[in-house]
N, C-alpha and C positions, 0 to 999 in steps of 0.2 A: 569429346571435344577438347580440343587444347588451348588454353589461355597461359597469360601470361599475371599476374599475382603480384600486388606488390602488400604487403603484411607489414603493420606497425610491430615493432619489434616488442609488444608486450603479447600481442594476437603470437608469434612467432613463438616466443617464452609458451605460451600454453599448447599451442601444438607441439613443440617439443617432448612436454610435458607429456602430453595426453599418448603419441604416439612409445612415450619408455613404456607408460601404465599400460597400453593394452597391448605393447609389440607389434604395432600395425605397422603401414605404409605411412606414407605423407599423403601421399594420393588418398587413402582409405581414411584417414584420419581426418581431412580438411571437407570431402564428402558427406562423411557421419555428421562434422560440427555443420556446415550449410544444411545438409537435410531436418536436422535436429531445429536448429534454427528458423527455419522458414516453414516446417509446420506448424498445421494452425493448432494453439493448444485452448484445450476445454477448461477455464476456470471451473472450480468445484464451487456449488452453488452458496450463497452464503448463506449464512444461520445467523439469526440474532441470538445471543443466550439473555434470557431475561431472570431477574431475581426477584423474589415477594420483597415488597420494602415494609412489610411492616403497618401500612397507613391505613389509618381507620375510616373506612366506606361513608361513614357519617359525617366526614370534615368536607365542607363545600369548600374546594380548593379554589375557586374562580374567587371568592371575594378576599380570603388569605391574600391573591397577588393581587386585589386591586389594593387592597390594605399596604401591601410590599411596595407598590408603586406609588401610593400617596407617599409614603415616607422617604421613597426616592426621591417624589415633588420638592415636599419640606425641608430636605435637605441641600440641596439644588439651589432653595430662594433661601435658604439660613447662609449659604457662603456668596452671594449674591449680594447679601446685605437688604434683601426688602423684607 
C-alpha cells in the first residue's frame, strides 16, 4: 500500500539514524518501527522483593499506632491553643 507520511523531524532524525545502524531501506526501516510499535507487548509479571525487618512478633503493633495517633491528636490541640 502506498501512503503518503508526513514525520516530525525528530521521528525523521531516528529513522535516519536507525536506517545507517542497520543499512536498510526507509521503507524497511519505518515497517520494522510501526510493527515494533503496534505489537502488543507482554509486561514481565511483577515481583515484590520483600526484606525481614527485624520486628519482634511479640510487639502488638495496633496499639503502638493508636499510641502514634493519640500523640498526633495532642499535638494538633497543643498548636490549636486548647
Amino acid at each position: 500500500m502506498r501512503t503518503t507520511l508526513t514525520l516530525d523531524p525528530d521521528v525523521d532524525q531516528l529513522l535516519k539514524r536507525a536506517m545507517r545502524e542497520r543499512g536498510s531501506s526507509f521503507r524497511d526501516t519505518v515497517n520494522d518501527a510501526i510493527r515494533s510499535g503496534l505489537r502488543p507487548h507482554k509486561a514481565p509479571p511483577f515481583r515484590q522483593k520483600t526484606a525481614a525487618l527485624g520486628l519482634d512478633p511479640a510487639v502488638n503493633w495496633d496499639k503502638a499506632l493508636r499510641i502514634a495517633s493519640q500523640l498526633e491528636d495532642e499535638g494538633i490541640l497543643r498548636k490549636m491553643g486548647k
